[in-house]
TIDRENNU-911125 format. One record per residue (C-alpha): x, y, z; residue number from 1. Coordinates in nm, 4 decimals. Example, Ala and Ser with C-alpha at 12.3 -4.5 7.8 and 13.67 -1.06 7.14 Angstrom:
<lumlums>
lumlum X->1.2300	Y->-0.4500	Z->0.7800	num->1
lumlum X->1.3670	Y->-0.1060	Z->0.7140	num->2
</lumlums>
This chain:
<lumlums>
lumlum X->-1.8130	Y->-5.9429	Z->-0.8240	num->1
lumlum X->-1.4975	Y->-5.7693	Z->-0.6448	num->2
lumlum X->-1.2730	Y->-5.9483	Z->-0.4710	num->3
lumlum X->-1.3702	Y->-6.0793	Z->-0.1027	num->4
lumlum X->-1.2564	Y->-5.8827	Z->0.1827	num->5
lumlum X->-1.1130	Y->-6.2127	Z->0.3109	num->6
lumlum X->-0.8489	Y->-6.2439	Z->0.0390	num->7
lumlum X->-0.7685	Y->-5.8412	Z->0.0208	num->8
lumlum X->-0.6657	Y->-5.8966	Z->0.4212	num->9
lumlum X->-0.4754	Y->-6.1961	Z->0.3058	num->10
lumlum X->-0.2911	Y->-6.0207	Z->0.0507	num->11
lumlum X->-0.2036	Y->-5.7200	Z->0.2774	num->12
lumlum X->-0.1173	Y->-5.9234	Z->0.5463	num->13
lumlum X->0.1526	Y->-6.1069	Z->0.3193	num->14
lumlum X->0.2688	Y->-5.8171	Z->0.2689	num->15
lumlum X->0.2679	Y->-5.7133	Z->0.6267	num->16
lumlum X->0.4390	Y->-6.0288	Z->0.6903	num->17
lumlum X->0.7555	Y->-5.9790	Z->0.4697	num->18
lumlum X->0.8050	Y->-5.6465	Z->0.5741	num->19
lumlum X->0.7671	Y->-5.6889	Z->0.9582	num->20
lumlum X->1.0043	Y->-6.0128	Z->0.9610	num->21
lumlum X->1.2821	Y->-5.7168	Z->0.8428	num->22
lumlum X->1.1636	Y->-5.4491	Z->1.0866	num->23
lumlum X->1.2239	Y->-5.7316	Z->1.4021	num->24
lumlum X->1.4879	Y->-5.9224	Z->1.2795	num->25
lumlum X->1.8523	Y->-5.8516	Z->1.2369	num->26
lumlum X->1.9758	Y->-5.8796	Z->0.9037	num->27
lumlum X->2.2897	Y->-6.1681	Z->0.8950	num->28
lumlum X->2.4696	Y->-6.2681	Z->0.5562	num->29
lumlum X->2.5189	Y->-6.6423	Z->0.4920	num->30
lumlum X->2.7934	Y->-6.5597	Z->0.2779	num->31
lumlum X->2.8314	Y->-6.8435	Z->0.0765	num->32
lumlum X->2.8765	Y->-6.7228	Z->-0.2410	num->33
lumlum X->3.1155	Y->-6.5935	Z->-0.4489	num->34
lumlum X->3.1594	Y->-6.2318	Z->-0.4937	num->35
lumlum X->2.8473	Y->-6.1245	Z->-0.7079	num->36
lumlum X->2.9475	Y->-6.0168	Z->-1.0689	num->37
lumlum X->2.9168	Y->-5.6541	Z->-1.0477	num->38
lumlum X->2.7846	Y->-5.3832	Z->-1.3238	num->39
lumlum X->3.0358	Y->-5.1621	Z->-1.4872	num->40
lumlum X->3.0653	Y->-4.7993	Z->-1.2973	num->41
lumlum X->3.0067	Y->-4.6228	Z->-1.5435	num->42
lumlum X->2.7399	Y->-4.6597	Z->-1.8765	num->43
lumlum X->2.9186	Y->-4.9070	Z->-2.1124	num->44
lumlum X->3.0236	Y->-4.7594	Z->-2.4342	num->45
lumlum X->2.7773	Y->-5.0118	Z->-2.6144	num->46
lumlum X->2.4904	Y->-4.8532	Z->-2.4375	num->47
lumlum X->2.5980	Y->-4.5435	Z->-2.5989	num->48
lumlum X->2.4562	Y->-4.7020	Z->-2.9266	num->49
lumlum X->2.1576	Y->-4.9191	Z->-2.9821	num->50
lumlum X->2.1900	Y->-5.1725	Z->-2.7273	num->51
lumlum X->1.9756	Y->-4.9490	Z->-2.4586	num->52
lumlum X->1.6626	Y->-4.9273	Z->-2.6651	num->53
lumlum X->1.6665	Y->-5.3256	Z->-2.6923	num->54
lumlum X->1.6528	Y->-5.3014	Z->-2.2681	num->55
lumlum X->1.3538	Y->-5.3016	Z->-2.1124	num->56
lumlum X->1.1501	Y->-5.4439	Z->-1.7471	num->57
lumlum X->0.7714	Y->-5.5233	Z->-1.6068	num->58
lumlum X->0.6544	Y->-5.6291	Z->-1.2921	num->59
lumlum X->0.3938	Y->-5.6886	Z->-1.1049	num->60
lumlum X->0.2791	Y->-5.5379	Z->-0.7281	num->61
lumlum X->0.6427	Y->-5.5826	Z->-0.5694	num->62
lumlum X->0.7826	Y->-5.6912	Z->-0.9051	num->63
lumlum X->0.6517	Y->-5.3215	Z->-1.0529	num->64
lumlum X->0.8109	Y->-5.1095	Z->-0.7766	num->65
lumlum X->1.1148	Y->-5.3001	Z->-0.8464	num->66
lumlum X->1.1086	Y->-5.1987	Z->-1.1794	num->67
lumlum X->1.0225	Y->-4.8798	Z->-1.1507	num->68
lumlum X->1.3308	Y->-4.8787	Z->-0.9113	num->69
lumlum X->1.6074	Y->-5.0445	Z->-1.1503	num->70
lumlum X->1.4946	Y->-4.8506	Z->-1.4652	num->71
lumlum X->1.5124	Y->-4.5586	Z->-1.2704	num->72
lumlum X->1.8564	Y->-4.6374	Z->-1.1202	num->73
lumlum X->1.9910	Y->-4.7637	Z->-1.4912	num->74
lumlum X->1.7929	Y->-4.6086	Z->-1.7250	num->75
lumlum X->2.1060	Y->-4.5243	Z->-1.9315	num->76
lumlum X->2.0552	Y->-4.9259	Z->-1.9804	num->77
lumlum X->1.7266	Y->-4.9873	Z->-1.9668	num->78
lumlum X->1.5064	Y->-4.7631	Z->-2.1905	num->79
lumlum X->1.1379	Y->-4.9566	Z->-2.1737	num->80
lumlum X->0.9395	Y->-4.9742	Z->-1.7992	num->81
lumlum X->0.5967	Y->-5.1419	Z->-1.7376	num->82
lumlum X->0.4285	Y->-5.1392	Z->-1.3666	num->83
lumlum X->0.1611	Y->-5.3335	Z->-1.2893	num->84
lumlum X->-0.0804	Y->-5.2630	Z->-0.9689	num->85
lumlum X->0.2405	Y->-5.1003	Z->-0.8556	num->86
lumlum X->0.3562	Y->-4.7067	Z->-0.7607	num->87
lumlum X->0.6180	Y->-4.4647	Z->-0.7916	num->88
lumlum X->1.0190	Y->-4.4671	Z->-0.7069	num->89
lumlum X->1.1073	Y->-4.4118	Z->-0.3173	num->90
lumlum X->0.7940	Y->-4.4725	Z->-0.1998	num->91
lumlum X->0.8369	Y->-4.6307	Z->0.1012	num->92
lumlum X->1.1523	Y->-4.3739	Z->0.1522	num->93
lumlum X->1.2937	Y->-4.6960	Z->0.3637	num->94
lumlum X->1.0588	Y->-4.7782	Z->0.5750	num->95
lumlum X->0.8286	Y->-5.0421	Z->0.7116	num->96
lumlum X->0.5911	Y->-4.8457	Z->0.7729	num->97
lumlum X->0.5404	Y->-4.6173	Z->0.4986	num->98
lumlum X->0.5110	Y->-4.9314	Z->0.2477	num->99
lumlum X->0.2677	Y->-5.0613	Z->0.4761	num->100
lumlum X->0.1215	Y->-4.7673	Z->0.4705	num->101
lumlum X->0.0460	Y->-4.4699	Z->0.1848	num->102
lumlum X->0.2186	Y->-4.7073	Z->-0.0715	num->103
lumlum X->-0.0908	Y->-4.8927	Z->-0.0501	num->104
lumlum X->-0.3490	Y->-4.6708	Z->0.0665	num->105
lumlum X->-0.2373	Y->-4.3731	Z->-0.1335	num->106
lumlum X->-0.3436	Y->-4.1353	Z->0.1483	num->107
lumlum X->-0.1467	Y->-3.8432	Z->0.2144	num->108
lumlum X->0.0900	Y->-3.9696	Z->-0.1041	num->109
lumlum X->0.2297	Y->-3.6377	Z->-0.2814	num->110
lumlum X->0.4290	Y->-3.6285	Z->-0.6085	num->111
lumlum X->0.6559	Y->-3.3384	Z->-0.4900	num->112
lumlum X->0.8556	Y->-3.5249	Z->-0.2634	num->113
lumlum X->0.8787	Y->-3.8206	Z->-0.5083	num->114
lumlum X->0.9601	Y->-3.5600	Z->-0.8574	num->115
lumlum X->1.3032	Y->-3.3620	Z->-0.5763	num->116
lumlum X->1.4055	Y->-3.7270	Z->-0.4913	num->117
lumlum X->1.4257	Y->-3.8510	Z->-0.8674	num->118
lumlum X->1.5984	Y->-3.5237	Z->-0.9038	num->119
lumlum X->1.8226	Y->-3.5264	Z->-0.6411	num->120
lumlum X->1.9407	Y->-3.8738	Z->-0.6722	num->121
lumlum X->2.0230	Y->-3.8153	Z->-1.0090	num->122
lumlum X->2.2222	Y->-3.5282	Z->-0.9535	num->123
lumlum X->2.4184	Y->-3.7107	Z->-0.7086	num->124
lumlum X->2.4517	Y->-3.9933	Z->-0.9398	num->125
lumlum X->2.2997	Y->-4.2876	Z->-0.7217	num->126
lumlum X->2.0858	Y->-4.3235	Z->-1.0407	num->127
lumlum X->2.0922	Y->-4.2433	Z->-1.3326	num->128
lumlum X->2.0810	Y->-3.8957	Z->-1.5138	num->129
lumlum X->1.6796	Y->-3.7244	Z->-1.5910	num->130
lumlum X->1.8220	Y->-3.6666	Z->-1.9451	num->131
lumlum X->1.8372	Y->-4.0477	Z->-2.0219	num->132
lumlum X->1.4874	Y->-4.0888	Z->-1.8507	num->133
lumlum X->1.3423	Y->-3.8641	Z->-2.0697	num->134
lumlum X->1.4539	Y->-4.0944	Z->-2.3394	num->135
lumlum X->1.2441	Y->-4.4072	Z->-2.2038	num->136
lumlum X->0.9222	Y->-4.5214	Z->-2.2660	num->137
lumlum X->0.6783	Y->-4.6078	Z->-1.9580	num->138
lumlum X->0.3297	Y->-4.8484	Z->-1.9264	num->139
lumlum X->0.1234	Y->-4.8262	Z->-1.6426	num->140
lumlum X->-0.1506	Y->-5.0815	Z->-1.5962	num->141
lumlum X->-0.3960	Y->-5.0262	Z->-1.2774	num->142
lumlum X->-0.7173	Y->-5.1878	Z->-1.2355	num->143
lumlum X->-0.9975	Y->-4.9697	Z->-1.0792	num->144
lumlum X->-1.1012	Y->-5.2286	Z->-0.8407	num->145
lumlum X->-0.7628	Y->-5.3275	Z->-0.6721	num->146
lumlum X->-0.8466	Y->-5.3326	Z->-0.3242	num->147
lumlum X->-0.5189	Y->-5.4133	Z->-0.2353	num->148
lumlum X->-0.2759	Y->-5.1525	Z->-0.4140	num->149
lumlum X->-0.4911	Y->-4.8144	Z->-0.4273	num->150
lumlum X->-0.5303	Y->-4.6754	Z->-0.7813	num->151
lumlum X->-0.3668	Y->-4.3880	Z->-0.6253	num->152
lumlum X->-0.0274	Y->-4.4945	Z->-0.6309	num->153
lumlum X->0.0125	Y->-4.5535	Z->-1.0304	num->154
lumlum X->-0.1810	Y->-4.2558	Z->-1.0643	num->155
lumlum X->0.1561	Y->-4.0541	Z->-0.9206	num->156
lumlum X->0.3730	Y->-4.2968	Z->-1.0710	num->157
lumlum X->0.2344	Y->-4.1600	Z->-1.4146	num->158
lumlum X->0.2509	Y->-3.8447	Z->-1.3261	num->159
lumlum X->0.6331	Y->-3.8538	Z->-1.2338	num->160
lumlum X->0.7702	Y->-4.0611	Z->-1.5728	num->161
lumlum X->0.5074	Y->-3.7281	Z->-1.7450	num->162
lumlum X->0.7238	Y->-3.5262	Z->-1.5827	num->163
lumlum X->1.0432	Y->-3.6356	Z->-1.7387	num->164
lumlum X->0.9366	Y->-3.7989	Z->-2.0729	num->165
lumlum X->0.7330	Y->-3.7397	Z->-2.3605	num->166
lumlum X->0.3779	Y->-3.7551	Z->-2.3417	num->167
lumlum X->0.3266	Y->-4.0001	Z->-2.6030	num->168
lumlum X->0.5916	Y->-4.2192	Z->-2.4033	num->169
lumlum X->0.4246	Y->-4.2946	Z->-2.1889	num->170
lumlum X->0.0734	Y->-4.4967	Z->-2.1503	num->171
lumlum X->-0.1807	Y->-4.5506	Z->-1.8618	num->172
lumlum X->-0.4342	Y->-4.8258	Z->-1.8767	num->173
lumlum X->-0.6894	Y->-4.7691	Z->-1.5737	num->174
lumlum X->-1.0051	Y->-4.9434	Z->-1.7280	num->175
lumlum X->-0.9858	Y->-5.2910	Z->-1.6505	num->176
lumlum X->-1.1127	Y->-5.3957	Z->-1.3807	num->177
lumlum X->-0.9481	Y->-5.7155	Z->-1.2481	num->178
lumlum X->-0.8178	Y->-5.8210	Z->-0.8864	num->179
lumlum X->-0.5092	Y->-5.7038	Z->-0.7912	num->180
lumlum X->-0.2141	Y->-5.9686	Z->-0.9848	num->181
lumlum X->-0.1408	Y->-5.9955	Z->-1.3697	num->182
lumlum X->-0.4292	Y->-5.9894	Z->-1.6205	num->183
lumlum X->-0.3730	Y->-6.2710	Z->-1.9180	num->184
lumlum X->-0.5754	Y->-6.3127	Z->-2.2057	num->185
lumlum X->-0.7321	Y->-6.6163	Z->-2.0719	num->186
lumlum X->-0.4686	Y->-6.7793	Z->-1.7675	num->187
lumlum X->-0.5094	Y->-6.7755	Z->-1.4325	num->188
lumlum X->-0.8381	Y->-6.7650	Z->-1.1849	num->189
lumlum X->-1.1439	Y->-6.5321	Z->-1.3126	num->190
lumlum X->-1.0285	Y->-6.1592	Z->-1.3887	num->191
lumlum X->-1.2015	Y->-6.0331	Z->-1.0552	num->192
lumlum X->-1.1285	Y->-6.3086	Z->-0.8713	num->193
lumlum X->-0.7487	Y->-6.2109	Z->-0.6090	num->194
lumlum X->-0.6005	Y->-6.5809	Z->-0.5413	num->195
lumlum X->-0.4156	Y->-6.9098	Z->-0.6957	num->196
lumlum X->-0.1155	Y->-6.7739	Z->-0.8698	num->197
lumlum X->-0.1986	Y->-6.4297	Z->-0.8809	num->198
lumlum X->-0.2913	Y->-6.4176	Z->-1.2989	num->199
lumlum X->-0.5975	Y->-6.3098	Z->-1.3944	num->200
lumlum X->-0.8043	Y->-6.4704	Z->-1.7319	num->201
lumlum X->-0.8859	Y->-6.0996	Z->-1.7953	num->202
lumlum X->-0.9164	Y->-6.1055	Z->-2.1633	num->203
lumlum X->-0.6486	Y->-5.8807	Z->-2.1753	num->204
lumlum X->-0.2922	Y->-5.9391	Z->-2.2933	num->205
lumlum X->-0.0992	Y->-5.7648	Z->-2.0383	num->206
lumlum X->0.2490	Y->-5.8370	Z->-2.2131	num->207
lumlum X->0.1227	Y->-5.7881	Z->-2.5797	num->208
lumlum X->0.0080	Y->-5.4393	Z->-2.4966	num->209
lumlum X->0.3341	Y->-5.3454	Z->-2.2398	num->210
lumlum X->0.5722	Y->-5.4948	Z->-2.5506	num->211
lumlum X->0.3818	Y->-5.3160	Z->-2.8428	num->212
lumlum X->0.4049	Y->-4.9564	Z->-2.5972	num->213
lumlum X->0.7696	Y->-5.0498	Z->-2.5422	num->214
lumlum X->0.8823	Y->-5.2198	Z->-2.8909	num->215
lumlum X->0.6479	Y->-5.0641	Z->-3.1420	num->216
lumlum X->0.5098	Y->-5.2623	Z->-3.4162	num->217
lumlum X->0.4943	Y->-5.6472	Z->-3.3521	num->218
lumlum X->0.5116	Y->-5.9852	Z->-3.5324	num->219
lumlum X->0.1775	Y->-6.1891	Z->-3.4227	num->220
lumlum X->0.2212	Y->-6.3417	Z->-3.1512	num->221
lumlum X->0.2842	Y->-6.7383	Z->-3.1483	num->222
lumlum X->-0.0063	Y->-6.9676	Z->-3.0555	num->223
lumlum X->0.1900	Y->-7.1272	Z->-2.8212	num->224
lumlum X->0.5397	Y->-7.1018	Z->-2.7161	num->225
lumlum X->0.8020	Y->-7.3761	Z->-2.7640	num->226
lumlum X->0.8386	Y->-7.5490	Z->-2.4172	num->227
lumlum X->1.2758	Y->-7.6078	Z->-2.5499	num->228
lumlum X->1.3032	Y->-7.2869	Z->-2.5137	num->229
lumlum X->1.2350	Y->-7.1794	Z->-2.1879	num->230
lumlum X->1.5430	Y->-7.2866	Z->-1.9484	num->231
lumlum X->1.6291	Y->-7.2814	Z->-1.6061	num->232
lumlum X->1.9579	Y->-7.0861	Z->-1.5746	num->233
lumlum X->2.1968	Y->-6.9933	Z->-1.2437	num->234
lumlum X->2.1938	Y->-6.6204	Z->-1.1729	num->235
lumlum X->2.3697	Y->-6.6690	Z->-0.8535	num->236
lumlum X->2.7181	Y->-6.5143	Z->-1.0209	num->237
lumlum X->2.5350	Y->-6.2004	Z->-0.9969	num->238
lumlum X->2.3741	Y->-6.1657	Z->-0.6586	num->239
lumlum X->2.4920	Y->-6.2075	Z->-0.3302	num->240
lumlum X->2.3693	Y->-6.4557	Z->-0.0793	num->241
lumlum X->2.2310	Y->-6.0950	Z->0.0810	num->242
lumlum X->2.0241	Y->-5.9984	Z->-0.1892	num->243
lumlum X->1.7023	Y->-6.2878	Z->-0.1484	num->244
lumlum X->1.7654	Y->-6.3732	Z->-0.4906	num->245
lumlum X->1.7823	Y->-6.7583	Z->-0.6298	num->246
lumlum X->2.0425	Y->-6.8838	Z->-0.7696	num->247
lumlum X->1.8081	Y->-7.0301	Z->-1.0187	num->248
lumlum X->1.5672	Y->-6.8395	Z->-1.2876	num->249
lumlum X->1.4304	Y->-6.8800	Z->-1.5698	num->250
lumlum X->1.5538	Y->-6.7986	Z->-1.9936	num->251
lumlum X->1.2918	Y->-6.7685	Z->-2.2952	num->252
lumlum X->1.5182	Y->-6.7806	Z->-2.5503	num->253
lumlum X->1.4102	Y->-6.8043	Z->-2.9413	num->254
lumlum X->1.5302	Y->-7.0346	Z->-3.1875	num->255
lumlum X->1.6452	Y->-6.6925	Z->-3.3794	num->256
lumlum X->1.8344	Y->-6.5588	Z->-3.0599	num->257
lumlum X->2.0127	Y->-6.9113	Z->-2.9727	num->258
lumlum X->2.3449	Y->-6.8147	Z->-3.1412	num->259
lumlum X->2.3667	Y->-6.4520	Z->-3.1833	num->260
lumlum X->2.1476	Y->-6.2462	Z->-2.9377	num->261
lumlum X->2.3010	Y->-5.8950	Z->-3.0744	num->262
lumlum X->2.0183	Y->-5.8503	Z->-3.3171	num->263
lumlum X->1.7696	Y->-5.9945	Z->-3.0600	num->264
lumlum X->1.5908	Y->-5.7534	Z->-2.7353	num->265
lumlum X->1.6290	Y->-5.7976	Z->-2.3620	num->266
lumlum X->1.2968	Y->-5.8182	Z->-2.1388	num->267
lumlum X->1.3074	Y->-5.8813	Z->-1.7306	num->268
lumlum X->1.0350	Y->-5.9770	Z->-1.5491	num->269
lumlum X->0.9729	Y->-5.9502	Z->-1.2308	num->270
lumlum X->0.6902	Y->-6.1647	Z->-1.0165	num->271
lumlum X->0.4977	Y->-6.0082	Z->-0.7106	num->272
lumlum X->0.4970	Y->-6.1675	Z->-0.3598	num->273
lumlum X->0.3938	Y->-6.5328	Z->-0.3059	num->274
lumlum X->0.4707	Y->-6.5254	Z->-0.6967	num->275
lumlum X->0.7812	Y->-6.6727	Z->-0.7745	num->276
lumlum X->0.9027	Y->-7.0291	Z->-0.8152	num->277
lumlum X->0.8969	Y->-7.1439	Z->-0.4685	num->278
lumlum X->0.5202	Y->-7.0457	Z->-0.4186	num->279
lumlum X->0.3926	Y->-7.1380	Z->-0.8006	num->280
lumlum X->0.6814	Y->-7.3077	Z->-0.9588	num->281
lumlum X->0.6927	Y->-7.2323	Z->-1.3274	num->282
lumlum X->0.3703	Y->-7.1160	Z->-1.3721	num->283
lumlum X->0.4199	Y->-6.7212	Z->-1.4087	num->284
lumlum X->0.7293	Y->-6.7706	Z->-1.6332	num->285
lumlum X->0.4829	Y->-7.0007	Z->-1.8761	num->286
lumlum X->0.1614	Y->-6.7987	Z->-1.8288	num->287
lumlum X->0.1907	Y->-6.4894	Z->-1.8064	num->288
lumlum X->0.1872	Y->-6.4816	Z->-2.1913	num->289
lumlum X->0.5954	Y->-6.2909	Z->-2.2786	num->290
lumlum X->0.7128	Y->-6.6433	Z->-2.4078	num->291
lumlum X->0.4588	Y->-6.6163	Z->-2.6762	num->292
lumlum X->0.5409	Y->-6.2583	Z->-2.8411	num->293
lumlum X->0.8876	Y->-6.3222	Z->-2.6950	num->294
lumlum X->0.9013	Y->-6.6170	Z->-3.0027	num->295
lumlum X->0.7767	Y->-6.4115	Z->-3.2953	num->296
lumlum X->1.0078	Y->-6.1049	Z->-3.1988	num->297
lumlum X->1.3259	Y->-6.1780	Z->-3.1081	num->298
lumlum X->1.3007	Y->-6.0919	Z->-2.7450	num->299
lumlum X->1.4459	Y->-6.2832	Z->-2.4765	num->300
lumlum X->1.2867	Y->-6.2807	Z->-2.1492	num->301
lumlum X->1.4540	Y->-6.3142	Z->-1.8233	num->302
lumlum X->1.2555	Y->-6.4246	Z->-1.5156	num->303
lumlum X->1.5085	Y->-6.3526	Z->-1.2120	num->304
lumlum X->1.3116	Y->-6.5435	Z->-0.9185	num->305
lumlum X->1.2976	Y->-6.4056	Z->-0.5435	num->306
lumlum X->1.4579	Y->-6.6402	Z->-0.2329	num->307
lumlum X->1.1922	Y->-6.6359	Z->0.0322	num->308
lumlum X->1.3585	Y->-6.6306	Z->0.3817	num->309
lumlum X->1.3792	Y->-6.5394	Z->0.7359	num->310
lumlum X->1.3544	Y->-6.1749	Z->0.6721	num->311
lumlum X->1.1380	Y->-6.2457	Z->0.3404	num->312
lumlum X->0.9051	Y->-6.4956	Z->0.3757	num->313
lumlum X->0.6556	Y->-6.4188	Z->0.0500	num->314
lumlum X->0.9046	Y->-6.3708	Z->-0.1492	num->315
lumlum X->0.8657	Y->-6.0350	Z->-0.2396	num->316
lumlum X->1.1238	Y->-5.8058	Z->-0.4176	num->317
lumlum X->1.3026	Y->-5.4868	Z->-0.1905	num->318
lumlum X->1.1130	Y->-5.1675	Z->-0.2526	num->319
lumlum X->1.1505	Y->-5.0447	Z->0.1295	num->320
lumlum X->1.4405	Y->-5.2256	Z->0.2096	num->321
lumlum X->1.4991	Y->-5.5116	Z->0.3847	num->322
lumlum X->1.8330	Y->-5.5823	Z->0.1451	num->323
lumlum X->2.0256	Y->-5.2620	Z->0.2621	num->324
lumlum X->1.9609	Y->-4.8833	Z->0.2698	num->325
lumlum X->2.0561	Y->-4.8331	Z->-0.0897	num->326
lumlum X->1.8319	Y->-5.1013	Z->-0.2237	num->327
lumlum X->1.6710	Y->-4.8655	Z->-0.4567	num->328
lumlum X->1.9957	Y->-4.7215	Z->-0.6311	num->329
lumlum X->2.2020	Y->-4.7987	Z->-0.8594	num->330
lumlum X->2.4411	Y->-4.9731	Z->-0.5016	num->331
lumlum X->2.1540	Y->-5.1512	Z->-0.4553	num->332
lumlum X->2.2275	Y->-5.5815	Z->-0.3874	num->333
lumlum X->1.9036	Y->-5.6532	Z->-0.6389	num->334
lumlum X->1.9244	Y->-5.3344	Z->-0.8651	num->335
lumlum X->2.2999	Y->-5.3743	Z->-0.9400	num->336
lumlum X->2.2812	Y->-5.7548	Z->-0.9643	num->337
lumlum X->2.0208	Y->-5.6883	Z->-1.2553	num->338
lumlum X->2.2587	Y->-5.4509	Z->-1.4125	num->339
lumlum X->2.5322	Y->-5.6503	Z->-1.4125	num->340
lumlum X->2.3034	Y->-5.9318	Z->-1.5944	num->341
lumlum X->2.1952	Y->-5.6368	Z->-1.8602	num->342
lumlum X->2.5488	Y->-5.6028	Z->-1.9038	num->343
lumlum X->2.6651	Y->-5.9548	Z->-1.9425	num->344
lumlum X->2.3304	Y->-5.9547	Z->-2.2362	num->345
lumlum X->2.5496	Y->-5.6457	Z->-2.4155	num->346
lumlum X->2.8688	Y->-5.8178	Z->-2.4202	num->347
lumlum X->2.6791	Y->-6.0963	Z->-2.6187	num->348
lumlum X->2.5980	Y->-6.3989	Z->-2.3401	num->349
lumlum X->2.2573	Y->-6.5556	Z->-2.3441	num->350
lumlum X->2.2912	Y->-6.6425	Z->-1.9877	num->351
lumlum X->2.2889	Y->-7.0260	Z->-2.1104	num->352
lumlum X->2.6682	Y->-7.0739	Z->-2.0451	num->353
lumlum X->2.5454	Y->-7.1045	Z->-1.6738	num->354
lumlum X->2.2730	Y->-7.3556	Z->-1.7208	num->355
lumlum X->2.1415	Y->-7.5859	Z->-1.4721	num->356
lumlum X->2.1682	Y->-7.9616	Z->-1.4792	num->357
lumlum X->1.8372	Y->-8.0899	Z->-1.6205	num->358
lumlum X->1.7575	Y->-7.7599	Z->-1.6444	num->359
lumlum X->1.5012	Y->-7.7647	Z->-1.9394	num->360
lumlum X->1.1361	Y->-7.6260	Z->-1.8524	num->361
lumlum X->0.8660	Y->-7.8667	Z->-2.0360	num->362
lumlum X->0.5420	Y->-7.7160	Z->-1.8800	num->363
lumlum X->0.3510	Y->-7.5880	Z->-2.1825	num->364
</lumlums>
């Protein structure tokens, strides 16, 4: 059966919530940080070589509109995107409303406006040039039954990466029908089912397919990951108090990638609303199902977690922007912060340096 009206109006209105607590409130820096690391100005001369194709992002709901957002913004880093039950770059064009709106109704949602913004941003430079998106790959998954996130909206956000890349780059899957969150092969609540941490036991290996689309050919996957090597690890050197983001995430780091991640790839990950650790703890970093294909291919997957607060109480990530006006360029306080960790990855860091005290994960 599809998902209860009940929990659909619960899921909007956590949205609703997040995004109204910005529109009323004034936005005030705690400022206790140090200055965020910030990304290089340019494209680092080692993304002129392989190190971009080993980039890539996924998300979920929120978590796919942000990385729609950063791969847009650095895609001369970050050559692989997947979106899940998310939609296309500048939806909400900055407002409250418009999120709230025909990002998640798709009524009255045109391409055109979304295809001169892409084109016009990139011209100006707040992202990054169309020539190095049309050398990215794109996956868009969409269940036909999400009564939360209309169909609509990765319908457009297809049609936009098809207007810059290859066909064959890029891949649509509209045929599952699940309830709006992240379909698993067999984690989470049933695959119709919208509630408990927001994965789906779909039968369907959401991060298998997105890696294979990304990667190309694949080791099997493990059958199970090794709890040692998922860590907690402190971001907070590259975000600002400003940004929502925790100072603490979480590392799945192979054996194989432990001393010498140049060989190895780069995934991030990002987790809808009422998703991240403060809502469900570990529980989307350890079943979402990356750690397990992460181990057999040399990938290591970053799970940067959202800060709920005042002005973002479900923990959601900024795609209409409750960070600052810019939060969906390359200027961006949750954009560049990613960048800057992509570029820390390049310069050969594993992000363990920072580690937190007891910081091992042991959940599998």
């Amino acid at each position: 059966m599809r998902v209860t009206s009940m929990r659909v109006t619960s899921m909007r209105a956590a949205i609703r919530a997040a995004a109204v607590a910005v529109a009323v409130l004034p936005v005030v820096g705690c400022g206790d940080r140090d200055e965020p690391v910030e990304p290089a100005s340019g494209t680092p001369a080692a993304f002129d070589g392989r190190d971009r194709h080993r980039i890539s992002v996924s998300g979920v709901s929120s978590g796919a509109y942000m990385a729609v957002q950063t791969q847009l913004a650095f895609a001369d880093r970050i050559a692989g995107v997947a979106a899940i039950a998310g939609g296309p770059y500048h939806c909400a064009e900055g407002s409250v409303q418009t999120a709230l709106g025909r990002c998640l109704t798709g009524e009255g949602l045109k391409v055109e406006p979304i295809l001169a913004s892409v084109r016009e941003r990139a011209a100006a430079g707040s992202i990054a040039g169309t020539d190095k998106l049309a050398e990215s790959r794109a996956w868009v998954f969409h269940s036909p039954v999400d009564d939360v996130v209309s169909p609509r909206t990765s319908e457009l956000l297809v049609v936009l990466y098809r207007s810059f890349l290859p066909a064959g780059s890029v891949a649509f899957v509209d045929d599952v029908e699940a309830a709006h969150g992240f379909p698993t092969l067999d984690k989470g609540v049933a695959c119709k089912e919208m509630g408990g941490d927001y994965l789906n036991a779909c039968d369907f290996d959401s991060a298998g397919r997105l890696f294979a689309h990304l990667y190309g050919a694949l080791n099997p996957r493990a059958g199970t990951a090794v709890a040692g090597n998922l860590q907690k690890a402190d971001f907070s050197r590259f975000f600002d108090t400003d940004a929502d983001i925790a100072g603490e995430g979480f590392v799945y780091a192979p054996a194989s990638c432990r001393d010498d991640p140049s060989d190895c790839r780069l995934h991030i990950v990002f987790h809808g609303c009422r998703q991240g650790a403060e809502f469900v703890e570990d529980r989307f970093a350890t079943q979402a199902g990356y750690n397990e294909w992460a181990e057999t291919n040399d990938i290591v997957v970053v799970y940067p977690q959202v800060e709920k607060s005042l002005f973002n109480p479900q923990g959601c990530w900024d795609w209409w922007g409750y960070t600052d006006s810019d939060y969906d360029t390359r200027s961006g306080a949750q954009v560049a912060g990613i960048a800057a960790m992509i570029d820390e990855f390049a310069a050969g860091a594993l992000f363990f340096d920072a580690q937190v005290e007891a910081g091992v994960v042991d959940d599998y």
